[in-house]
C-alpha positions as CSV (number, residue, x, y, z in Angstrom):
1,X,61.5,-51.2,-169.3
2,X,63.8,-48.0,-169.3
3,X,61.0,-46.1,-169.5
4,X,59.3,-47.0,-166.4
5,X,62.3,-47.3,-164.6
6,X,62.4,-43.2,-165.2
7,X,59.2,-43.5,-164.5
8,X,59.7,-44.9,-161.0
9,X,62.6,-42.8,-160.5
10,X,61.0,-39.5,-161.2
11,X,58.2,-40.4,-158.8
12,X,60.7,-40.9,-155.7
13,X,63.1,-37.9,-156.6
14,X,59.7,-35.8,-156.4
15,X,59.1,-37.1,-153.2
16,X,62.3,-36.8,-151.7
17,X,62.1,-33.1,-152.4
18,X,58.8,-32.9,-150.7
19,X,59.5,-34.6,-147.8
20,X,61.5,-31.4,-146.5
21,X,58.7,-29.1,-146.6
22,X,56.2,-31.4,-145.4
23,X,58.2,-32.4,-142.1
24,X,57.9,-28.8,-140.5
25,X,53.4,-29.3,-140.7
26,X,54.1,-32.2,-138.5
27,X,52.6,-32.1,-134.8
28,X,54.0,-33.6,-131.8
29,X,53.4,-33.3,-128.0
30,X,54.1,-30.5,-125.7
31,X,56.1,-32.5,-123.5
32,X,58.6,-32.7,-127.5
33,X,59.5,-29.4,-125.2
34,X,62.0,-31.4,-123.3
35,X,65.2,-33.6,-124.2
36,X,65.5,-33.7,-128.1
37,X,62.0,-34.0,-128.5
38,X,59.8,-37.3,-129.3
39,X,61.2,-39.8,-130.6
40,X,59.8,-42.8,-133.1
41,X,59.4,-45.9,-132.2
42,X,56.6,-47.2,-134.1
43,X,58.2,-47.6,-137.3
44,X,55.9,-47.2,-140.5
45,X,52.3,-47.3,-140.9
46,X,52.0,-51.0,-140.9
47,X,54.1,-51.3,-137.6
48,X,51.9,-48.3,-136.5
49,X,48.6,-50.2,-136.9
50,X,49.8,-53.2,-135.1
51,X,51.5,-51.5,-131.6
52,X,54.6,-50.8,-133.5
53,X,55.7,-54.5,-134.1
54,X,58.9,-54.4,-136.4
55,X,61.3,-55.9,-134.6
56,X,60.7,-59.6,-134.5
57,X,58.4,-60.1,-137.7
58,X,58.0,-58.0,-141.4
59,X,56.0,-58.6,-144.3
60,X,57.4,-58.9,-147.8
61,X,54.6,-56.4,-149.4
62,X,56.1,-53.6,-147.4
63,X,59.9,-51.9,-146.2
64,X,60.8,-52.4,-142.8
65,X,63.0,-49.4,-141.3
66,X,62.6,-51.1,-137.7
67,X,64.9,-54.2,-137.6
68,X,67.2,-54.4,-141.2
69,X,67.4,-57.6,-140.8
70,X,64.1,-58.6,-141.8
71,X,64.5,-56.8,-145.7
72,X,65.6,-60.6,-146.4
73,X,61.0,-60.7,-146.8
74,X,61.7,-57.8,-149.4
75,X,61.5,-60.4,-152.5
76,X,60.6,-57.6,-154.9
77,X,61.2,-54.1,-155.2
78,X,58.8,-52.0,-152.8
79,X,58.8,-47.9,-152.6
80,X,56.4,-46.7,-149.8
81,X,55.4,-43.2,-148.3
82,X,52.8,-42.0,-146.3
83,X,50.8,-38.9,-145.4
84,X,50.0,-38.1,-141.3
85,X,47.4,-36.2,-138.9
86,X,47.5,-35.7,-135.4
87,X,44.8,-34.1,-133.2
88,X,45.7,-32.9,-129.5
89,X,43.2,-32.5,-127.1
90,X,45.6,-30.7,-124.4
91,X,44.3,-30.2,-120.9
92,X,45.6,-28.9,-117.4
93,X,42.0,-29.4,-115.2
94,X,41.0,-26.4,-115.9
95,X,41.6,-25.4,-119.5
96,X,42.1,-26.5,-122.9
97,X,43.0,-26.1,-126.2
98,X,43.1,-28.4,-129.2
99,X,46.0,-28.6,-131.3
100,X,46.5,-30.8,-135.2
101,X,49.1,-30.7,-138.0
102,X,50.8,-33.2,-140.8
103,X,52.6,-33.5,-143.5
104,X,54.3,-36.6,-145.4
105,X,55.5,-39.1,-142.8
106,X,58.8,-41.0,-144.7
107,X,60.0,-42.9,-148.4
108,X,61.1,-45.9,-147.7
109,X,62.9,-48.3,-151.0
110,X,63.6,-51.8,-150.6
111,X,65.4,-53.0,-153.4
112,X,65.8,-57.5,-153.7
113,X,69.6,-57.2,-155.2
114,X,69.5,-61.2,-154.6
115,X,65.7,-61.8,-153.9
116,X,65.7,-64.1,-150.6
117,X,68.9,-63.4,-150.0
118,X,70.4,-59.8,-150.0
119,X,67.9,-56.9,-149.9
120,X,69.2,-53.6,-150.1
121,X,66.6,-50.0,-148.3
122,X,67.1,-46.4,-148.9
123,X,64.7,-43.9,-147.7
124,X,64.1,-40.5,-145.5
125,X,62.2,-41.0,-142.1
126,X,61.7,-38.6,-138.9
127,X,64.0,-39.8,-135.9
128,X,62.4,-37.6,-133.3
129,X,60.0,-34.3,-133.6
130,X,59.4,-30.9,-131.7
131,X,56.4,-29.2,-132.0
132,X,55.1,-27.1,-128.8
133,X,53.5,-23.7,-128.1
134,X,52.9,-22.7,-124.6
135,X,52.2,-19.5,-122.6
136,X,53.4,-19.7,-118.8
137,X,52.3,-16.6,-116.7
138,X,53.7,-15.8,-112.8
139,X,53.8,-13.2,-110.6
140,X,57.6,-11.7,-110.0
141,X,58.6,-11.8,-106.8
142,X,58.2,-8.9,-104.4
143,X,56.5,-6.5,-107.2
144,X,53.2,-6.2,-108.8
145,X,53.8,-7.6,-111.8
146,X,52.6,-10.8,-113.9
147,X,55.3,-12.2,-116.2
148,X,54.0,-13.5,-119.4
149,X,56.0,-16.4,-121.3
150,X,55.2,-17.5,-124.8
151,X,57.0,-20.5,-125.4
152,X,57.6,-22.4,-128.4
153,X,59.4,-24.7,-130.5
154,X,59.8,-26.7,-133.8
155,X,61.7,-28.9,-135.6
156,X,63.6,-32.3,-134.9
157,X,66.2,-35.1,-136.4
158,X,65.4,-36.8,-140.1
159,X,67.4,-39.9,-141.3
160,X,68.6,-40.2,-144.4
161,X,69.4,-43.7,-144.6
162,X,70.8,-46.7,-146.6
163,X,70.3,-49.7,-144.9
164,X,70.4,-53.9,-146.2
165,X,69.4,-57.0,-144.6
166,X,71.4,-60.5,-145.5
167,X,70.3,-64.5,-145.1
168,X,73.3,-65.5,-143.0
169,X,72.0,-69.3,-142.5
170,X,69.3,-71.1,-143.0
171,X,66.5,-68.7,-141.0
172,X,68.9,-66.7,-139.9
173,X,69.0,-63.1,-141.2
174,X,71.3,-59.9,-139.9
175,X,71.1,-56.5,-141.0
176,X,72.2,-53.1,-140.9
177,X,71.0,-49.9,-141.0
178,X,73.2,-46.4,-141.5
179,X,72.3,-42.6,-141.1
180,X,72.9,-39.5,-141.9
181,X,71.3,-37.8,-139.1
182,X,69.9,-34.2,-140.0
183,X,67.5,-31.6,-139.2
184,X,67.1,-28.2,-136.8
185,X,65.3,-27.1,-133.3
186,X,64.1,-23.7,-133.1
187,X,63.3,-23.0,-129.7
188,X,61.5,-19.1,-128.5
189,X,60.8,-17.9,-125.3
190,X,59.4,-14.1,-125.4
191,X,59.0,-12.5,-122.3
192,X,56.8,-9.9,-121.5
193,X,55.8,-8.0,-118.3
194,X,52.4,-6.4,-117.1
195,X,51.6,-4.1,-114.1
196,X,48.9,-4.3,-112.1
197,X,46.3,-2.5,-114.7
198,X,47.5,-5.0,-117.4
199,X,49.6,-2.0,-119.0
200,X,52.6,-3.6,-120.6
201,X,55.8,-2.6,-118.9
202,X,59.0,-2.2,-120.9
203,X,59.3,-3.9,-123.8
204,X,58.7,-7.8,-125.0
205,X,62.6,-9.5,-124.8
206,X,63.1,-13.1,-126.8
207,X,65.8,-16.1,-126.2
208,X,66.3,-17.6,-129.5
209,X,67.8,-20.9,-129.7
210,X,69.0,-23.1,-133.0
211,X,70.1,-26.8,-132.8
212,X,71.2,-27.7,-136.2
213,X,71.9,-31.5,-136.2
214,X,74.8,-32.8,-138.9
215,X,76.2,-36.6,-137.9
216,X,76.1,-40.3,-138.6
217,X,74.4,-43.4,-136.7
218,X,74.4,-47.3,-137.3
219,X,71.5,-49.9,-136.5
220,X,72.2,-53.4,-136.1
221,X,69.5,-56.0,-136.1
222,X,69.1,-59.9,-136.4
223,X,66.0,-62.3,-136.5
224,X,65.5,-66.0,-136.6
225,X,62.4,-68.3,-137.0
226,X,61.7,-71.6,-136.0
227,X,59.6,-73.6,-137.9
228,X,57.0,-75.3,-135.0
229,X,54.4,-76.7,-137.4
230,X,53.5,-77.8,-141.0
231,X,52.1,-73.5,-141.6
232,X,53.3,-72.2,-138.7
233,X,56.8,-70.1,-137.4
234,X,57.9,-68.5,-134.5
235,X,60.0,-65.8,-135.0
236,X,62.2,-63.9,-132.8
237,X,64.3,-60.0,-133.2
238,X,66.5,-57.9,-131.9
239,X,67.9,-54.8,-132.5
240,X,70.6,-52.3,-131.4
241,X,71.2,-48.2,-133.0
242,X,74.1,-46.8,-131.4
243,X,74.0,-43.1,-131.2
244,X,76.5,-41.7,-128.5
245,X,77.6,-37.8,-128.8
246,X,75.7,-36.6,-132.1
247,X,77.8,-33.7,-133.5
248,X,76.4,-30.3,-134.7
249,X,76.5,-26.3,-133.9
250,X,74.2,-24.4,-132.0
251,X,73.1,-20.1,-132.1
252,X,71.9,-18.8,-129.1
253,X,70.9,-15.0,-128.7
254,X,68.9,-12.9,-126.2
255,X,67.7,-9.7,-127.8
256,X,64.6,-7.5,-127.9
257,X,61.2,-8.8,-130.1
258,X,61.9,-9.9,-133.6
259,X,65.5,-9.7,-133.4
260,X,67.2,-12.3,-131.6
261,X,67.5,-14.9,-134.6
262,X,69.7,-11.9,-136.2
263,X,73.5,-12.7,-135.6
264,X,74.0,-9.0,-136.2
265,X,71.5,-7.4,-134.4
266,X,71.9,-5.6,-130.7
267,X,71.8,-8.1,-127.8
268,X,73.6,-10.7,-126.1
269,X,75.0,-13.1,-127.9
270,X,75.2,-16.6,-126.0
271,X,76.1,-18.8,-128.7
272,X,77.6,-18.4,-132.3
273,X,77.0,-21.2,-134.6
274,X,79.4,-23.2,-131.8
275,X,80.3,-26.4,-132.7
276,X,79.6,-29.5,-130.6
277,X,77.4,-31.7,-129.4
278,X,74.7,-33.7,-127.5
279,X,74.7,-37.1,-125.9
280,X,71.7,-39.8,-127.3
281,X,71.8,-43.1,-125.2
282,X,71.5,-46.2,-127.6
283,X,68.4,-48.0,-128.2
284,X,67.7,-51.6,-127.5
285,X,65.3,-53.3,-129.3
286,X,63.5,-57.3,-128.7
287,X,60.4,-58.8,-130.0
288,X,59.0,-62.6,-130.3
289,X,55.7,-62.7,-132.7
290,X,53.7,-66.0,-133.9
291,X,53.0,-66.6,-137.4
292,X,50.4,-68.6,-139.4
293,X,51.5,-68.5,-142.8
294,X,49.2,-66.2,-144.8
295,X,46.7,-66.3,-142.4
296,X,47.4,-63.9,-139.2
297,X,50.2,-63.2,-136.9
298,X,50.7,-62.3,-133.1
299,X,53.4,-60.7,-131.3
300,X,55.0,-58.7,-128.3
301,X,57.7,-56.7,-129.0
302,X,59.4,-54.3,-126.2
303,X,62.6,-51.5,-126.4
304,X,64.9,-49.7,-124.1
305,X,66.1,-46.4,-124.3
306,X,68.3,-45.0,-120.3
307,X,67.5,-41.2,-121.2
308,X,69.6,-40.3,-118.0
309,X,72.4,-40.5,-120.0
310,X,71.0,-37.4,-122.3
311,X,73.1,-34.7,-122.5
312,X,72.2,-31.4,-124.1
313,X,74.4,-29.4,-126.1
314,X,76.7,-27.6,-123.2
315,X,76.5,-31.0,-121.3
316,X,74.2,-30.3,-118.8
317,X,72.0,-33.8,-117.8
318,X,68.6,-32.9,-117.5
319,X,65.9,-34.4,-115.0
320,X,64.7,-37.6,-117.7
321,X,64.4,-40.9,-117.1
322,X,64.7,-44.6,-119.0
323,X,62.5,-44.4,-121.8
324,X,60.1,-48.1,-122.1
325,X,58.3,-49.5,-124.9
326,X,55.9,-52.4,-125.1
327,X,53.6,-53.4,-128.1
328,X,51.4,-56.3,-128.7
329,X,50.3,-56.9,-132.0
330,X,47.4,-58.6,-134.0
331,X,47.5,-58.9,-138.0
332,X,44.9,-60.6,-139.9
333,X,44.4,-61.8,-143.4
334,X,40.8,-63.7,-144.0
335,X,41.5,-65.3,-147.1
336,X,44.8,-64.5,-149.0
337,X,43.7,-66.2,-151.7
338,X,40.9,-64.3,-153.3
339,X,41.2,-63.2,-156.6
340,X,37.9,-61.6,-157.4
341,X,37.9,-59.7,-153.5
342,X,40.5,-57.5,-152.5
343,X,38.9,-57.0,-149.1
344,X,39.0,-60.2,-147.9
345,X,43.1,-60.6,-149.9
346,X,43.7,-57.5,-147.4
347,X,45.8,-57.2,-143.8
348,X,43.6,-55.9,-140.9
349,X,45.6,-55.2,-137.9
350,X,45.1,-54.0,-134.7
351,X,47.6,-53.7,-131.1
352,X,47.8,-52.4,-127.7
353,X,51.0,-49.8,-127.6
354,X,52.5,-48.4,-124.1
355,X,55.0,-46.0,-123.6
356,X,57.1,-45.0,-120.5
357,X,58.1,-41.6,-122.2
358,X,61.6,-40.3,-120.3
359,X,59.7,-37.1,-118.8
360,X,60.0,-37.3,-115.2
361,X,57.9,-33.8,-114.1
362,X,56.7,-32.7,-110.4
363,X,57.5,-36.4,-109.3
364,X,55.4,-38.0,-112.2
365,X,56.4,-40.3,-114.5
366,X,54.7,-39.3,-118.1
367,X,53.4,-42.0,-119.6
368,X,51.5,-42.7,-122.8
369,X,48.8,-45.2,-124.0
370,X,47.0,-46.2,-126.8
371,X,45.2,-48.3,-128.8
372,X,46.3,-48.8,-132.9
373,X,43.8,-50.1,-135.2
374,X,45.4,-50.5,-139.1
375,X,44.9,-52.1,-142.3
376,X,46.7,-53.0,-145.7
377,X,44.4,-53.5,-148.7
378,X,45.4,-54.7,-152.2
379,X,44.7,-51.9,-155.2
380,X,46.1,-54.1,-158.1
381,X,47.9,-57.6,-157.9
382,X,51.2,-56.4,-156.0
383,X,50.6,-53.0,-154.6
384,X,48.7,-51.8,-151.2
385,X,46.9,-48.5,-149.8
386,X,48.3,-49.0,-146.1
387,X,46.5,-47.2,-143.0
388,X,46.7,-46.4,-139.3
389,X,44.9,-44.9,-136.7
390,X,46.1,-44.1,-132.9
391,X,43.9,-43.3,-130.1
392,X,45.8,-43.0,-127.1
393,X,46.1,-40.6,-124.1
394,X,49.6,-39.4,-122.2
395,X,50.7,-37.6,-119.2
396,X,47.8,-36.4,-116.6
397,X,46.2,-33.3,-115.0
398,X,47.8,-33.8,-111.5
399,X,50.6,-32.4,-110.2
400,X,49.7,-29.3,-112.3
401,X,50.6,-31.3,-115.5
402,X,49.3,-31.9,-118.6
403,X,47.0,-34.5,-120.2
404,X,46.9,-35.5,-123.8
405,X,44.1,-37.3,-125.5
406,X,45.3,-37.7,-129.0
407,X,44.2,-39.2,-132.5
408,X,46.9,-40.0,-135.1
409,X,45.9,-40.9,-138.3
410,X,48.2,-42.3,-141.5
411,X,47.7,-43.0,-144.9
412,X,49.9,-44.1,-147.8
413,X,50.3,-46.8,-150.3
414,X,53.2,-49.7,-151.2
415,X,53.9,-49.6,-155.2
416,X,55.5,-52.8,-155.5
417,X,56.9,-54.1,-158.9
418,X,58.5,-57.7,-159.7
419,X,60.1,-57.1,-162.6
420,X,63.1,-55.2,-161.2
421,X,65.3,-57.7,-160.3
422,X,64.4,-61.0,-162.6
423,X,65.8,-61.9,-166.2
424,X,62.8,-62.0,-168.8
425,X,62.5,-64.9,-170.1
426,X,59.9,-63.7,-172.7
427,X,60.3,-60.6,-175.1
């Protein structure tokens, strides 16, 4: 027994050590280029392959980083992680380009300290992600001369989290979820000028910016059922994460090519490793799913998120708007059952997701769409390979904007174990 619990340990140590190196492959929209980049609501890869539905119903084979309340499922121990690929088709009309990247996605723990009753989660996940590279070229004004701007930036805000979910009453589960919000934005912009012959003039300049994030956040969530037949529930969430002014410094320089990340090299130095902070508006959270016990489950889950609020680091508001999410949800199992088929003892999912992203450009509201197709198939008696695929489109070629036809693919597995947390009874 002490043997595999090393064993267990060793495994999520390794990947805890990983997970910083594989964040920065990651690869999120252009539009991450605005605000504090692109946020997750979709949870993990089971909430991904059913529209992000978290909120109001979880299963006991996998964590739940969504609503807390809803560990109550987690009966045995569970550690989960997951790989990730995006593809970007990025188009303005008249061009485009094709962007991809990965990396691991999250660890998540759930750990049954009282099975049924108190479930405690641990874990590392990716609160929002940056991950842009633009060039921008204009005319100046009154001069023969084309401006060239290469624009680009990476990075974003990890959770490290501890989180637990309690039965309160009959049904009746609460939960809560705290952070230890991390991470850094590196944001470039290199200018460089050309004359009329496409002779460089001067030489290339660069604004180097670094948002290192250091800061704590809470999650609240609750969920009920109502029993409304002999197999079948109806189950009802909510959930709240406070984030207010998130505290951390920022270095700003403007300096020639190469050098502006240098603290000590020649140029203007805006800001030095200032501390402060920006402004996150909290994050509302409700969903209402349908459950036939071991058979399938539908739901609708929305949340809420007034980006108007945002402010960035020097407490300027910039031009976003409220941020709207809707998911409906389909999860399937044909016959739980089976011993000798692990195909037909799997979880096929599938949802519609919708996303009224907070980037207000040229008058146009950027929204996203897509379509989630997912899956959870058994690869011994307790533990799952879990997938999800994305195909979805945001934002749009008009108004000299740009339109994203995407595919997002994830893969990982649930090692589950039910000898954790129960007395043997037999040597």
């Amino acid at each position: 027994m002490l043997s595999k619990i090393k064993l267990h340990l060793l495994g999520v140590c390794c990947t805890f050590i990983l997970f910083s190196e594989a964040q920065a492959q990651s690869s999120a929209s252009t539009y991450s280029a605005l605000g504090i980049g692109e946020f997750n609501y979709s949870g993990l890869t089971q909430n991904q392959g059913m529209g992000g539905l978290g909120i109001s119903f979880g299963t006991g084979w996998n964590a739940n980083v969504v609503n807390p309340a809803l560990q109550t499922r987690n009966t045995i121990f569970n550690f989960q992680t997951s790989l990730n690929y995006r593809r970007i088709n990025a188009s303005n009309g008249s061009q485009s380009s094709d962007v991809d990247g990965g990396g691991l996605s999250y660890i998540a723990l759930s750990l049954p300290f009282k099975p049924g009753k108190l479930t405690m989660g641990m874990g590392l996940n990716q609160v929002t992600s940056v991950n842009y590279d633009l060039q921008i070229s204009s005319m100046v004004n009154n001069a023969e001369i084309e401006a060239v701007n290469n624009i680009n930036g990476d990075g974003g805000i990890s959770e490290a989290y501890i989180s637990a979910g309690y039965l309160l009453a009959k049904n009746l589960s609460i939960g809560v979820h705290g952070s230890y919000l991390f991470g850094s934005t590196i944001r470039k912009n290199q200018l460089t000028l050309f004359n009329e012959n496409g002779t460089q003039v001067g030489s290339t300049s660069e604004y180097y910016e670094r948002l290192t994030i250091s800061d704590v956040a809470l999650k609240f969530g609750t969920q009920y059922y109502f029993p409304v037949g002999e197999k079948s529930n109806l189950h009802v969430g909510a959930i709240y994460q406070g984030l207010g002014d998130v505290n951390g410094n920022a270095f700003a320089k403007l300096a020639a090519f190469g050098e502006a990340s240098d603290p000590d090299s020649e140029g203007d130095l805006i800001l030095d490793n200032e501390k402060g902070s920006i402004y996150i508006p909290s994050r509302y959270g409700f969903g209402v799913s349908y459950e036939r016990a071991n058979k399938y489950v539908i739901g609708l889950e929305g949340q809420y998120q007034n980006f108007s609020d945002f402010r960035n680091f020097l407490g300027d508001p910039l031009e976003l708007r409220e941020a709207i999410k809707l998911g409906l949800g389909f999860q399937i199992v044909p016959d739980f059952m089976s011993v000798d088929n692990n195909l037909k003892r799997g979880t096929y999912r599938v949802g519609l997701e919708f996303l009224q992203t907070p980037y207000y450009i040229n008058q146009t509201t950027i929204n996203d769409l897509g379509i989630n197709f997912g899956a959870s198939i058994p690869v011994n008696q307790l533990s799952l390979m879990n997938l999800a695929v994305k195909v979805g489109q945001r934002g749009t070629t008009s108004a000299g904007l740009i339109r994203e036809n995407y595919v997002n693919f994830t893969l990982g597995f649930s090692l589950n174990d039910n000898t954790w947390f129960y007395k043997r009874v037999f040597e």
